[in-house]
C-alpha positions as CSV (number, residue, x, y, z in Angstrom):
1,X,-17.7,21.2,-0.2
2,X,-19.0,21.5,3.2
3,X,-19.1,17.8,5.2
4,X,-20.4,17.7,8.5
5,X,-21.8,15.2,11.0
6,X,-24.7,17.5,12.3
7,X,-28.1,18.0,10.5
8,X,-27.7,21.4,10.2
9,X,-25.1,24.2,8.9
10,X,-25.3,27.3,10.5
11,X,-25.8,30.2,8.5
12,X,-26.7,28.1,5.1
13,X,-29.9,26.8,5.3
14,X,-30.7,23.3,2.8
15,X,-32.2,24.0,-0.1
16,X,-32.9,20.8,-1.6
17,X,-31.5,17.0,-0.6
18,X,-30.3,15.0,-3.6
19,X,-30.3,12.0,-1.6
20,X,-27.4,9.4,0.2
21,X,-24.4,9.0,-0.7
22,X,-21.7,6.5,0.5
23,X,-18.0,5.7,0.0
24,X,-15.8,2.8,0.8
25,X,-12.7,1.4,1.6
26,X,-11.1,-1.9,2.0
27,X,-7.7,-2.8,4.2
28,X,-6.8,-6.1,3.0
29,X,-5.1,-8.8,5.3
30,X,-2.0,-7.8,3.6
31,X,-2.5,-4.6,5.3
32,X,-2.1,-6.4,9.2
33,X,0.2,-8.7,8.5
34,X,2.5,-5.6,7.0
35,X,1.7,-3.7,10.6
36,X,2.4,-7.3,12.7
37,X,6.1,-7.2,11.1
38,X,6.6,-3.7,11.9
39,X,5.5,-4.3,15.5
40,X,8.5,-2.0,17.0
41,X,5.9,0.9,15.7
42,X,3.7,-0.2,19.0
43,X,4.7,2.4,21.7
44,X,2.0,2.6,24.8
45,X,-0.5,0.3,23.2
46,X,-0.4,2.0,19.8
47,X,0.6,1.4,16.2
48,X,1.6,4.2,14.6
49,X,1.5,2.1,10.9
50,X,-2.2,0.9,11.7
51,X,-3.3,4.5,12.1
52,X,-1.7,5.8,9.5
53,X,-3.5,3.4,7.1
54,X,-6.9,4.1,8.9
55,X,-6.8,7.5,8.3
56,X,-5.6,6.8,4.6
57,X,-8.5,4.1,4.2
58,X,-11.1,6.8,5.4
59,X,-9.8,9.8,3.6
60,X,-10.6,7.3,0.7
61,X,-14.0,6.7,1.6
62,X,-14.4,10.5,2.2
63,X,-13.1,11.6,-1.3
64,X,-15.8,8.6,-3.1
65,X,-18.6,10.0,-1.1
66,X,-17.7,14.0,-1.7
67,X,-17.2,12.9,-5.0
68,X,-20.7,11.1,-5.6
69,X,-22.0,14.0,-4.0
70,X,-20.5,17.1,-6.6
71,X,-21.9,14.7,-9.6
72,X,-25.4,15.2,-8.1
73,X,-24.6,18.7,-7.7
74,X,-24.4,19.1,-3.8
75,X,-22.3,22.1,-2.6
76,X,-22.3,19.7,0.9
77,X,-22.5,16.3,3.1
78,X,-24.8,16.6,6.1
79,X,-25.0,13.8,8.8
80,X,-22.0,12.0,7.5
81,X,-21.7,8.4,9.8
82,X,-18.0,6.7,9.6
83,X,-18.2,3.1,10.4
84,X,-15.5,0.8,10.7
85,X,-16.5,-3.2,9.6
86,X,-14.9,-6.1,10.1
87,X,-14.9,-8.5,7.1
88,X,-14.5,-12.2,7.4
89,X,-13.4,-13.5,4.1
90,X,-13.8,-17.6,2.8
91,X,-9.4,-17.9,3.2
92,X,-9.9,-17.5,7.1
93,X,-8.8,-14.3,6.9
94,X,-10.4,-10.9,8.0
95,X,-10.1,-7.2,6.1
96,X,-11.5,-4.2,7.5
97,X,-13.9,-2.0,5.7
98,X,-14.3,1.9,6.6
99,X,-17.2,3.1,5.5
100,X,-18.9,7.1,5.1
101,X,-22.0,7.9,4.4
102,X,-24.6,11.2,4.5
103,X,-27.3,13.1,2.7
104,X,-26.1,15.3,-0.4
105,X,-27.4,18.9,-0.3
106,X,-27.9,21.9,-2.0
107,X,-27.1,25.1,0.9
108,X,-28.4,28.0,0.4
């Protein structure tokens, strides 16, 4: 499966669009107050635990939308968009959402 962030892949031409297709994930508060105890991870402004679970959280969101887009029959993901959300949720608390999105295709 081919996922890009341009419009276009070179060489492969699109063939047809099956439409959007998204895929989420959700760091809990859990998730920062786990990161706050391991605070000796910070070296130069930087937590190596915190990155560790965003790239875990988006890999997550990247295998739900790769995966909505092979059950439509897409052979790739063009103009994929990664956002990263801040939730605020009724406790008080926040959670952090990371989410993928793009348009399934057929290449040819």
């Amino acid at each position: 499966m081919i996922v890009s962030t341009t419009t276009v892949v070179e060489g492969r031409p699109v063939r047809s669009y099956l439409g959007v297709v998204t895929g989420e994930a959700i760091l809990g508060a859990n998730v920062f107050a786990d990161f706050f105890a391991k605070i000796r991870d910070i070296v130069g402004g930087r937590s190596a635990a915190y990155e560790r679970e965003l790239r875990k959280a988006r890999q997550i969101a990247m295998d739900e939308m790769t995966r909505e887009a092979r059950e439509l029959g897409a052979d790739g993901v063009i103009g994929v968009d990664i956002d990263y959300e801040t939730i605020s949720v009724p406790e008080g608390g926040s959670m952090l959402m990371v989410s993928v999105s793009g348009t399934a295709v057929k290449l040819s």
